[in-house]
N, C-alpha and C positions, 0 to 999 in steps of 0.2 A: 407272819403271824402278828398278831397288834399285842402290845402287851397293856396288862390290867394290872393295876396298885391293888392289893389284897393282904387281908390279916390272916398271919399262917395259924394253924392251931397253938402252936405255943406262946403268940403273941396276943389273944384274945381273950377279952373281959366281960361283965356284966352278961346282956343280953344276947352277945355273940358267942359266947363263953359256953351258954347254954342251950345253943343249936350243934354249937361243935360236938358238945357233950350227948345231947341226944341223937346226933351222927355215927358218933362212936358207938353208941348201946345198938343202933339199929344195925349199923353193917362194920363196925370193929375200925373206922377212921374217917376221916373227914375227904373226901371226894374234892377235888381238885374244881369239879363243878359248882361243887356249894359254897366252893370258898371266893368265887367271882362275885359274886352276895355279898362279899363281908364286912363290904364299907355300909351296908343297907341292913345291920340284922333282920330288923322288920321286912323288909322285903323277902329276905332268907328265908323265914318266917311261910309267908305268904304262898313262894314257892313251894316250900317241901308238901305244904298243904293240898297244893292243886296235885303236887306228884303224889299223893298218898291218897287222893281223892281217885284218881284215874286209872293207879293201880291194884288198891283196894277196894274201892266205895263200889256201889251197885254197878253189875254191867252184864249184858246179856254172858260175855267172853268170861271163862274162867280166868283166875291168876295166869296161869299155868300158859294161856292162851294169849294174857296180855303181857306176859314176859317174854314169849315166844315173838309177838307181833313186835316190841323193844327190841330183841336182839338182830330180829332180821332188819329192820331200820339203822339199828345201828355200824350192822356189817357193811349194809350197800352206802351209808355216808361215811366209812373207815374209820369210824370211831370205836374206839375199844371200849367205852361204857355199854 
């Protein structure tokens, strides 16, 4: 597994400081995935948006249906997200 230099949540400021934070409000802590991000806040940034766009934003698929469609992708790639 390659390893990534990354800012944990308690080492993060400014602009990162405040993705961490809206992490926390939305799912109660900072996801090991968001924090791959965290030399780029803006990039962080950029992400969360396309993921909240995809899961939220207009789609013929209910939530319900696009979490459903996430979980089964992420079983069959052995990932626990």
């Amino acid at each position: 597994m390659a390893w990534i230099r990354t800012v944990k949540p308690k080492e993060a400021d400014g602009p990162l400081k405040e993705e961490y934070d809206r992490a926390v409000e939305r799912s109660g802590g900072v996801a090991e995935v968001l924090q791959l991000s965290s030399l780029h806040p803006t990039v962080l940034r950029h992400w969360v948006q396309l993921y909240e766009t995809v899961l939220l934003g207009p789609s013929p698929l209910t939530r319900a249906e696009r979490e459903l469609v996430a979980t089964v992708v992420s079983l069959e790639n052995d990932c626990h997200y």
